[in-house]
VOBA-1610 file (N, C-alpha, C; in pm, whole numbers, padded with zeros to 5 digits, always signed):
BEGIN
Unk+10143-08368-06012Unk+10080-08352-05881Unk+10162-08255-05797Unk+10143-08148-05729Unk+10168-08034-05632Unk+10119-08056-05492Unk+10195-08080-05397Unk+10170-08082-05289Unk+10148-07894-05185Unk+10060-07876-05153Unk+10095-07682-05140Unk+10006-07667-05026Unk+09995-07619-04959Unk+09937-07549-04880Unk+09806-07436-04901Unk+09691-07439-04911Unk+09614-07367-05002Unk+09507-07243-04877Unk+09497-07131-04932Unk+09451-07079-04873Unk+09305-07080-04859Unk+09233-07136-04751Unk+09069-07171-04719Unk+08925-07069-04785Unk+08996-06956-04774Unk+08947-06862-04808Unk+08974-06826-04969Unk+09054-06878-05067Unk+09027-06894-05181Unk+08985-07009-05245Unk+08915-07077-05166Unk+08890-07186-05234Unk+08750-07189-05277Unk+08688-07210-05426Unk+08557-07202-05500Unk+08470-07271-05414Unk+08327-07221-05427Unk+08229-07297-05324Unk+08211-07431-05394Unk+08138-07495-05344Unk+08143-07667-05409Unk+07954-07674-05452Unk+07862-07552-05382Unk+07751-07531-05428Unk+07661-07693-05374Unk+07738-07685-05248Unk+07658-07789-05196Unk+07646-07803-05070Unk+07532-07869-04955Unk+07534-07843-04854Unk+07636-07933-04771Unk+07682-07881-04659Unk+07809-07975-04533Unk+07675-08056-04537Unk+07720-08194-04513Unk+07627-08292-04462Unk+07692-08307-04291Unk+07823-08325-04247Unk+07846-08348-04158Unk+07797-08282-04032Unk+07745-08307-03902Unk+07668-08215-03812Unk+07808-08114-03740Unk+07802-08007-03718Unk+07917-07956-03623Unk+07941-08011-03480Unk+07907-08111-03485Unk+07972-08202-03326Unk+08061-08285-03434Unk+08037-08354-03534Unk+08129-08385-03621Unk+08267-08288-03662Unk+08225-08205-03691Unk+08359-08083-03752Unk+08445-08080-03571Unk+08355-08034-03493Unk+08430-08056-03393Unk+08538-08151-03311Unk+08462-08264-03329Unk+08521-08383-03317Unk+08669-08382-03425Unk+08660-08366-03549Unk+08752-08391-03601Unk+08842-08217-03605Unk+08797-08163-03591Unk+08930-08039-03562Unk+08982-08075-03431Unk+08906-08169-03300Unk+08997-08183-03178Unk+09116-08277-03221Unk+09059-08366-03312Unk+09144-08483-03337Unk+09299-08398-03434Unk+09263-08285-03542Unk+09331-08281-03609Unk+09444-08207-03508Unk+09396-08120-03388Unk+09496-08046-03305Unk+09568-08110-03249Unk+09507-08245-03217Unk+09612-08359-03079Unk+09681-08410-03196Unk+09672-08507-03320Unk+09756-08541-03380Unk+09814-08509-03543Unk+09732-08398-03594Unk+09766-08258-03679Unk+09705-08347-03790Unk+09707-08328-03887Unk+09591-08356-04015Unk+09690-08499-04104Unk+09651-08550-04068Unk+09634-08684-04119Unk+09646-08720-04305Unk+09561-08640-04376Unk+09569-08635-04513Unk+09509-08551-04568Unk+09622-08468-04629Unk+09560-08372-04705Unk+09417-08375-04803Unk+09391-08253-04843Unk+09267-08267-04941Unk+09307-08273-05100Unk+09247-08304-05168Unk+09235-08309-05324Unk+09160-08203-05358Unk+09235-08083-05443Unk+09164-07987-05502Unk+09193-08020-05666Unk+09135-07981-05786Unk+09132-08007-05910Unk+09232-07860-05909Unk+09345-07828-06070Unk+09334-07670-06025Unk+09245-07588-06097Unk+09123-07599-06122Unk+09027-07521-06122Unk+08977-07487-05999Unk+09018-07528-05848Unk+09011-07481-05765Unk+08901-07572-05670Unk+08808-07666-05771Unk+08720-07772-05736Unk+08732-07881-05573Unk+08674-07914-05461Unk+08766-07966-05412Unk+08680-08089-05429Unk+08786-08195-05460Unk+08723-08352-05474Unk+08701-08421-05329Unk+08823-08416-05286Unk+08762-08450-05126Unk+08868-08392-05032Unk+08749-08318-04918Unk+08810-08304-04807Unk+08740-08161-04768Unk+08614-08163-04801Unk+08561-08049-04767Unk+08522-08038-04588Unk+08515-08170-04525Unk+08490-08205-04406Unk+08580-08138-04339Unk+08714-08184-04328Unk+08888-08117-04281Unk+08858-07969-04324Unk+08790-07924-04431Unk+08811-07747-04455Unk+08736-07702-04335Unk+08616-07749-04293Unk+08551-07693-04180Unk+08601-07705-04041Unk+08694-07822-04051Unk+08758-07815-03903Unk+08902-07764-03858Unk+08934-07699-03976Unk+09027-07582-04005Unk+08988-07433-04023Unk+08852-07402-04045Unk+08807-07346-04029Unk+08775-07310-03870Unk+08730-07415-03788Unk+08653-07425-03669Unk+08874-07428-03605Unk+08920-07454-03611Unk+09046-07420-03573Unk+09115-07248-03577Unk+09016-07216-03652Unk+09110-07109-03696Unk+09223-07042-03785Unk+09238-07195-03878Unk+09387-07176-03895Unk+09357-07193-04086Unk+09452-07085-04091Unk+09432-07020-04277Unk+09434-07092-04397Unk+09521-07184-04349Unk+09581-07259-04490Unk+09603-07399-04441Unk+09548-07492-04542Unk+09549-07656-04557Unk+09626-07730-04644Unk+09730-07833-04617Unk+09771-07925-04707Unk+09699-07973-04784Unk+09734-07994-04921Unk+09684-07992-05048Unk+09756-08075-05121Unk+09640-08163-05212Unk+09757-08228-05331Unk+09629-08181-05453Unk+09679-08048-05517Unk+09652-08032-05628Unk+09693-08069-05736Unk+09634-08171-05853Unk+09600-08252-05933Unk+09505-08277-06053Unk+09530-08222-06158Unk+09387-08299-06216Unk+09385-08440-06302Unk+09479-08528-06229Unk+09601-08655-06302Unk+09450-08753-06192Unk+09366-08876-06251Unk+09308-08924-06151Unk+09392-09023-06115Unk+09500-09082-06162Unk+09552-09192-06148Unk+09646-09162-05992Unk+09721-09023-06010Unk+09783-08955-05885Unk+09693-08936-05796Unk+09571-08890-05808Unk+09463-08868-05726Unk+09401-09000-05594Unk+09455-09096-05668Unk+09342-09221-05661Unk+09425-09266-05497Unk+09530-09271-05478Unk+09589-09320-05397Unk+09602-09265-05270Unk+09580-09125-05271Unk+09539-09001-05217Unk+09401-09045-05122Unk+09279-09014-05237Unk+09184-09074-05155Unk+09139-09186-05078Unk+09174-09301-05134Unk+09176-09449-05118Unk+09240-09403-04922Unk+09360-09348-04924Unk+09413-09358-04807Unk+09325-09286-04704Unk+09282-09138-04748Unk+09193-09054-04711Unk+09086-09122-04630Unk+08988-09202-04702Unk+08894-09278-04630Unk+08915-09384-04560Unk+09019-09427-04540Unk+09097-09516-04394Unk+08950-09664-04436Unk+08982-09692-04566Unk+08865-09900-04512Unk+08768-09821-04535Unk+08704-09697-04510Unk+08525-09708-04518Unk+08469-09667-04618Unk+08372-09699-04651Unk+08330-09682-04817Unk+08289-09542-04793Unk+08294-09471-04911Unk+08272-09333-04898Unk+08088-09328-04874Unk+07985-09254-04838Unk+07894-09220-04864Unk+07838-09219-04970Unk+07716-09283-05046Unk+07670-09260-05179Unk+07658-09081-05222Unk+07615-09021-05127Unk+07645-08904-05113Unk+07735-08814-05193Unk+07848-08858-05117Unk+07941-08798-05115Unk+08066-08907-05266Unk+08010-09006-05310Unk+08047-09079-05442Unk+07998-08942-05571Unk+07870-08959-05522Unk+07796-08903-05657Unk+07829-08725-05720Unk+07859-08716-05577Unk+07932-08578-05599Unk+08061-08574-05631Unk+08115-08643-05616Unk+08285-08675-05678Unk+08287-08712-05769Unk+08222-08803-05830Unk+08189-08833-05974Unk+08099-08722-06108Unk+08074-08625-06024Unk+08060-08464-06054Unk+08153-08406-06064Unk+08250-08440-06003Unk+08388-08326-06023Unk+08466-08381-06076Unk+08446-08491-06080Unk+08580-08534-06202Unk+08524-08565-06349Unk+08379-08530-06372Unk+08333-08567-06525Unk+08452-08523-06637Unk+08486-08395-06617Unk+08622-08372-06702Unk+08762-08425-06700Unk+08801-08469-06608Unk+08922-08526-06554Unk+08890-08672-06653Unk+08766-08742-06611Unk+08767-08907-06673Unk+08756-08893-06829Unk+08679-08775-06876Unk+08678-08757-07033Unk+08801-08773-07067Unk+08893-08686-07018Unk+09053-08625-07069Unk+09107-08772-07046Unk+09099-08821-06948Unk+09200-08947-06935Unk+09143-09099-07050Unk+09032-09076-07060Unk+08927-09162-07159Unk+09004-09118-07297Unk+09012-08996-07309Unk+09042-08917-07427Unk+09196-08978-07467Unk+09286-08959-07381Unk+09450-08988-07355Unk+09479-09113-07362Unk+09403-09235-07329Unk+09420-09359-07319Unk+09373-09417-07448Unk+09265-09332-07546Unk+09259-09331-07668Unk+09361-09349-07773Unk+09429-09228-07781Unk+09495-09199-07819Unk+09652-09303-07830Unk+09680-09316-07699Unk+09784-09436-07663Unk+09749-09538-07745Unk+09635-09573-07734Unk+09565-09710-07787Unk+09587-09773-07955Unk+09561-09592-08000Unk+09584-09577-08146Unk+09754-09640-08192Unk+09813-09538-08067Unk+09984-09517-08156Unk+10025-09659-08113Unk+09993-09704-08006Unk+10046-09880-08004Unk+10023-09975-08108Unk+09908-09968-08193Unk+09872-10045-08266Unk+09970-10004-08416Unk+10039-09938-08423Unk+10167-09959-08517Unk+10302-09938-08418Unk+10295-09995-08315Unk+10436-10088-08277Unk+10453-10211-08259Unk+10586-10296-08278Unk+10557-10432-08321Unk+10514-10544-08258Unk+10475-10614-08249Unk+10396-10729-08213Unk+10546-10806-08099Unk+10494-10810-07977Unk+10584-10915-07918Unk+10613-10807-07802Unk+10604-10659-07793Unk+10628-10581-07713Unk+10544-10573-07627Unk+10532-10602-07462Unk+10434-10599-07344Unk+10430-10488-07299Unk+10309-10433-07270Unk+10296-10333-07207Unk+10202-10351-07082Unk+10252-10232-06950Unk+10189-10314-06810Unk+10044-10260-06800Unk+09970-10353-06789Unk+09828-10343-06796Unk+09752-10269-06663Unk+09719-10182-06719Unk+09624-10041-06644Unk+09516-10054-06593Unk+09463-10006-06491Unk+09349-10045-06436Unk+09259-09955-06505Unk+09091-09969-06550Unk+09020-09907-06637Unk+08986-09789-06534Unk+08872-09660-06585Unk+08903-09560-06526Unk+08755-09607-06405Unk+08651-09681-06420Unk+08577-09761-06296Unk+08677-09820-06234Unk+08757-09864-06209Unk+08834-09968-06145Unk+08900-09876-06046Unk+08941-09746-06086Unk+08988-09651-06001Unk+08893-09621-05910Unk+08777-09544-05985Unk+08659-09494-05937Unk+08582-09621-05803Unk+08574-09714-05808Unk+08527-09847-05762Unk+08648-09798-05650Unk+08807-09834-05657Unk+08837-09803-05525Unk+08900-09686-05468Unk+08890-09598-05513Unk+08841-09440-05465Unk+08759-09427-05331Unk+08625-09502-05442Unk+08553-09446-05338Unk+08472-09564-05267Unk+08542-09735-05298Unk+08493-09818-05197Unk+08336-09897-05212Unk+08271-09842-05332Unk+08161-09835-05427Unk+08174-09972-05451Unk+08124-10100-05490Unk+08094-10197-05564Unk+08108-10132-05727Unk+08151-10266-05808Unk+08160-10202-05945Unk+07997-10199-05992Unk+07944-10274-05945Unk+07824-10274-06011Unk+07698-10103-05972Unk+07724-10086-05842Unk+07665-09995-05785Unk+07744-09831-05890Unk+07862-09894-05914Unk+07959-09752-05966Unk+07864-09744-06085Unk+07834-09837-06166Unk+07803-09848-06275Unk+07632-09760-06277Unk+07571-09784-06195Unk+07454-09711-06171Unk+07471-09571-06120Unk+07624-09533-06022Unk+07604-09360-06064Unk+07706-09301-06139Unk+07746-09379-06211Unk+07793-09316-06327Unk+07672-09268-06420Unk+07571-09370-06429Unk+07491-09315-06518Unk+07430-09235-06462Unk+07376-09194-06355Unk+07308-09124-06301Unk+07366-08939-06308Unk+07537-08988-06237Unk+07598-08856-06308Unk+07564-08770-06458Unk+07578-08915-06517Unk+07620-08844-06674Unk+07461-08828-06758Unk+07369-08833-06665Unk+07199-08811-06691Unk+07099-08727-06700Unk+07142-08713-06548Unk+07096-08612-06420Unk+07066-08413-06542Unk+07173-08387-06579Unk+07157-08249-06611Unk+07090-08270-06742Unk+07043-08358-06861Unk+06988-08373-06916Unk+06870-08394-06948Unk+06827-08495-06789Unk+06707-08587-06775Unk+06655-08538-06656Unk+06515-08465-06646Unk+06472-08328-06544Unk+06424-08500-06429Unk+06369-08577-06503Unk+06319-08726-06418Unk+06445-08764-06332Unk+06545-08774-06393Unk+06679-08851-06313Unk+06756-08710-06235Unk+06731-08599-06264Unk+06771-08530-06146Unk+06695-08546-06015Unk+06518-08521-06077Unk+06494-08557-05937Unk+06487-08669-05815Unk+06521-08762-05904Unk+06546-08947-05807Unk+06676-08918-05798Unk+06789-08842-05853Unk+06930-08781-05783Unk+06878-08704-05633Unk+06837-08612-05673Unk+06780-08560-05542Unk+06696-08618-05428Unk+06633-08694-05445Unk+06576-08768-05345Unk+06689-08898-05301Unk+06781-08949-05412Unk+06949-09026-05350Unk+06978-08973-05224Unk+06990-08831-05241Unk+07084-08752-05177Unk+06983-08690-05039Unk+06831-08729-05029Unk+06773-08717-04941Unk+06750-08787-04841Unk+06785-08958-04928Unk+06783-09056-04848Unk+06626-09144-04886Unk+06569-09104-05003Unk+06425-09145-04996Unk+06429-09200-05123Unk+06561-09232-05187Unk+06564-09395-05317Unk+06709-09423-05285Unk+06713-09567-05325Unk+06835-09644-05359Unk+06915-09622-05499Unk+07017-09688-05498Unk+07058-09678-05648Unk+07016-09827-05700Unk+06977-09897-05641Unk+06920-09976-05735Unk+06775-09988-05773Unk+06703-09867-05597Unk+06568-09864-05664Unk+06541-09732-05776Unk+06650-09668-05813Unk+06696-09567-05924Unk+06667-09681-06020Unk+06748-09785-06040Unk+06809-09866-06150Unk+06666-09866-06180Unk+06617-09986-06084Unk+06467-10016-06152Unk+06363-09912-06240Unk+06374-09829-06130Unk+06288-09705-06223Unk+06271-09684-06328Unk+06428-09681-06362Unk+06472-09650-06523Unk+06456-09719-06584Unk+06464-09864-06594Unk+06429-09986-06657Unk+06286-09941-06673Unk+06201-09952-06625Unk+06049-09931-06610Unk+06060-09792-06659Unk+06089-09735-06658Unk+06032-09601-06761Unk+06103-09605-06910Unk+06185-09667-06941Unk+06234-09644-07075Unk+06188-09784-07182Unk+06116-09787-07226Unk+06054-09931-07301Unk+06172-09980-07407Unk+06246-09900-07402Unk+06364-09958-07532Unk+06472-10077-07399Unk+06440-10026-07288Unk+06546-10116-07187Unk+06439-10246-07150Unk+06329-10210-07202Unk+06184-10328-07112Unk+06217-10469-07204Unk+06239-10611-07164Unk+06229-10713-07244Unk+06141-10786-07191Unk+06058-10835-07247Unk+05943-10988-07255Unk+05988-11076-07138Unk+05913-11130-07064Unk+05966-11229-06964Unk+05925-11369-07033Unk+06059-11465-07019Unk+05993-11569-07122Unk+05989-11656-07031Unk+05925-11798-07103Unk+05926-11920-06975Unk+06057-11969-06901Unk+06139-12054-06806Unk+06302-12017-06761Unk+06324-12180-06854Unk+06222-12262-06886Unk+06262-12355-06965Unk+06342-12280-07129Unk+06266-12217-07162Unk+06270-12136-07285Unk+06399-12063-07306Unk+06454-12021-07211Unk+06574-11947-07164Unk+06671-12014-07119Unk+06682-12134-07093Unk+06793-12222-07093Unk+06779-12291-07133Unk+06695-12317-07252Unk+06748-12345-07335Unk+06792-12336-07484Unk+06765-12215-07485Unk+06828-12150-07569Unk+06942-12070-07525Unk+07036-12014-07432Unk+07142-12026-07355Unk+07239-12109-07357Unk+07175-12221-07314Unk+07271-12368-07330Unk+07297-12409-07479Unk+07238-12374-07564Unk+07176-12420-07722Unk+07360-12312-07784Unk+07341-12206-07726Unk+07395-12077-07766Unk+07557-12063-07762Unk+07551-12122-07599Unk+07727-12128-07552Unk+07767-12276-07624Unk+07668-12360-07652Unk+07717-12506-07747Unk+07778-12448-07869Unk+07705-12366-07957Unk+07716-12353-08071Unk+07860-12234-08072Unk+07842-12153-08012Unk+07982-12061-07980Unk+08095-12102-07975Unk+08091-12211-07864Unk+08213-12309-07842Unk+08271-12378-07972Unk+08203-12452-08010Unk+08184-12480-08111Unk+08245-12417-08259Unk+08180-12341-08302Unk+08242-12221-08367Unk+08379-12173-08333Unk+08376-12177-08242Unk+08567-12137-08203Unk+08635-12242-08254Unk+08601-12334-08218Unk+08691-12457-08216Unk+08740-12511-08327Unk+08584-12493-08430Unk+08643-12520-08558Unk+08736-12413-08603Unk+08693-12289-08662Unk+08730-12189-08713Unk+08892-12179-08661Unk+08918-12202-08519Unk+09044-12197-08520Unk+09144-12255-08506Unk+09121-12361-08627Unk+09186-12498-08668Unk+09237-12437-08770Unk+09199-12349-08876Unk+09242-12258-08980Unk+09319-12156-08972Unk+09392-12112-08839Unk+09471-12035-08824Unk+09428-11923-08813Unk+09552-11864-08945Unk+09531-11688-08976Unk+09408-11729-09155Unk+09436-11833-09171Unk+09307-11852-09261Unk+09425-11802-09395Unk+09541-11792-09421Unk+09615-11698-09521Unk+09557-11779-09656Unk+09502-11829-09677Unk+09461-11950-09796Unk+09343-11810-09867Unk+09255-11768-09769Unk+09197-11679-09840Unk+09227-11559-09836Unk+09155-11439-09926Unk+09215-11366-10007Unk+09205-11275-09897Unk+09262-11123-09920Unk+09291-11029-09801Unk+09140-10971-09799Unk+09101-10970-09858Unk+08934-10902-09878Unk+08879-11002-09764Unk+08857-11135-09788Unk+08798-11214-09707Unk+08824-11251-09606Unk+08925-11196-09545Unk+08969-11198-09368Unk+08976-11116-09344Unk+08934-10970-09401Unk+08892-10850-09333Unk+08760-10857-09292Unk+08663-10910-09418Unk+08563-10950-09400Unk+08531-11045-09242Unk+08585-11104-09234Unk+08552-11247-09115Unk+08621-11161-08999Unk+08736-11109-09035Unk+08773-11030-08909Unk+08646-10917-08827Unk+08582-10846-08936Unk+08449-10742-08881Unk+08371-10796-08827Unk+08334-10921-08926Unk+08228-10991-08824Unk+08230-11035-08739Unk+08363-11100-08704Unk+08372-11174-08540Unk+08386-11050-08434Unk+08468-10954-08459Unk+08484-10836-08405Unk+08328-10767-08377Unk+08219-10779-08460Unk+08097-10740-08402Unk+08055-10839-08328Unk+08050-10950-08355Unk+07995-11023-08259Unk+08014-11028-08127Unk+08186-11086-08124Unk+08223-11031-08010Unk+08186-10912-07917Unk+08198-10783-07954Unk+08134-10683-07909Unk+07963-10700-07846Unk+07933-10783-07936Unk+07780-10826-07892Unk+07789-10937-07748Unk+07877-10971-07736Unk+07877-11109-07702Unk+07936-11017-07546Unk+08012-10945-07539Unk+08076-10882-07450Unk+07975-10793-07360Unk+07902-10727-07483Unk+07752-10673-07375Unk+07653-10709-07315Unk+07644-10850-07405Unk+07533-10931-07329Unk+07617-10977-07188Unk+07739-11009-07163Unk+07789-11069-07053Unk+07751-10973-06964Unk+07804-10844-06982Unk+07795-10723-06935Unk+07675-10707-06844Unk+07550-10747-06921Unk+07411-10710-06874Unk+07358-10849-06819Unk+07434-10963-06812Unk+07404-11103-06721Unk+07501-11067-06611Unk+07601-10981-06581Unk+07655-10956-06469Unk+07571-10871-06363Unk+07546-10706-06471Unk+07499-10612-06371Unk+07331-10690-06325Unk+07289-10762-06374Unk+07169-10857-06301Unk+07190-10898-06177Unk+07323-10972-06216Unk+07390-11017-06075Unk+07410-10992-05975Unk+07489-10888-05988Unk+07536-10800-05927Unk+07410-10677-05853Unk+07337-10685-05902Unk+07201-10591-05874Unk+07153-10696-05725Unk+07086-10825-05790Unk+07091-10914-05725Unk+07098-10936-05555Unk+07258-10913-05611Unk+07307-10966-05443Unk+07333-10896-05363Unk+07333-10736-05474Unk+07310-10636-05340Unk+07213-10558-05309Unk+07071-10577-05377Unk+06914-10560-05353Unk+06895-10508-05191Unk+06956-10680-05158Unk+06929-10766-04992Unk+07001-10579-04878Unk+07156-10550-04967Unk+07221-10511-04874Unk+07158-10388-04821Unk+07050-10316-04902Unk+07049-10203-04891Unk+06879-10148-04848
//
């Protein structure tokens, strides 16, 4: 991370419109003159700026050439930066969805890097702790003040949008103010029939639920009365190892998709 001073006038356009009105820019260039700039901006060094395009205009409207900078393309250095930046208020969906535009490469690379780590740990020895990292939503979530569940809907929307000519334009109407991200969510549900499931009776559904977490429980309980199982052969606890390992995985997405319900849910009301 580089802390620098950057010149206003070299900085790449962001190819997007100021939302803020100029009684706003004003307001905050009076503020930045009586008590001088508060927190620098986040530029990527591709020159990108993640946040603080607001402060460029009231340095601009100041007059004055060059802005404190923490150039970065580290999100983990980044994160603490912004978090402070927005002083408590959740960022704008706005202004989320566009940040989550500029860092699509930044979260690959760190997705990519945390890979990698992941690999070389798994031949060092057993008994060694390592301090547990927050995932790269967990950043993103308080960055930008987002609910995880809401993050989770423009992430996809980000990673859609230039693919899917339909989800650019309900991006564009986000950013007009004329859909939600959860009346996005729905949409998509309703247009893609591979996401559409059967509505069954709620007797029918709990009880087969209740039927499900019995038998799971269950299954644990015995199975791991047998240990590491060393009685059978190495073939056959690789074997049992894949399968629980898929299941699990199964078992982890379904939670996954009884949360973001939830979570959809309770913030329907808020918005």
């Amino acid at each position: 991370m580089a802390d620098r001073n950057l010149d206003i006038s070299g900085m790449s356009p962001q190819n997007r419109p100021m939302t803020a009105s100029p009684d706003e820019i004003k307001a905050l260039a009076k503020d930045i003159h009586d008590r001088g700039l508060q927190h620098p901006i986040v530029v990527l060094t591709n020159g990108v700026v993640v946040d603080g395009l607001k402060r460029i205009e009231a340095f601009k409207h100041l007059k004055v050439a060059q802005i404190p900078a923490v150039v970065t393309d580290d999100l983990p250095e980044m994160e603490p930066v912004v978090v402070a930046a927005r002083e408590n208020e959740p960022l704008p969906v706005n202004r989320t969805l566009e940040m989550l535009d500029d860092l699509v490469e930044v979260r690959a690379q760190l997705n990519q890097q945390r890979k990698v780590e992941s690999g070389r740990r798994r031949h060092i020895k057993k008994g060694v702790k390592f301090e547990p990292r927050p995932t790269i939503r967990a950043m993103l979530v308080n960055m930008t003040g987002m609910s995880q569940g809401r993050m989770e809907i423009a992430t996809h929307i980000v990673k859609r949008y230039s693919v899917d000519p339909e989800v650019a334009l309900k991006l564009q109407q986000i950013k007009d103010g004329k859909e939600t991200l959860n009346g996005y969510q729905a949409w998509y549900l309703r247009r893609n029939e591979e996401f559409q499931r059967p509505v069954y009776p709620v007797d029918e559904v709990r009880t087969v639920m209740e039927r499900g977490t019995r038998t799971l429980a269950t299954t644990i309980e015995a199975m791991g009365k047998f240990g590491t199982a060393n009685v059978l052969t190495l073939s056959e606890r690789t074997q049992l190892v894949d399968v629980i390992r898929a299941r699990a995985s199964s078992l982890f997405s379904l939670a996954r998709m009884i949360r973001n319900g939830i979570t959809q849910e309770r913030e329907a009301t808020d918005e």
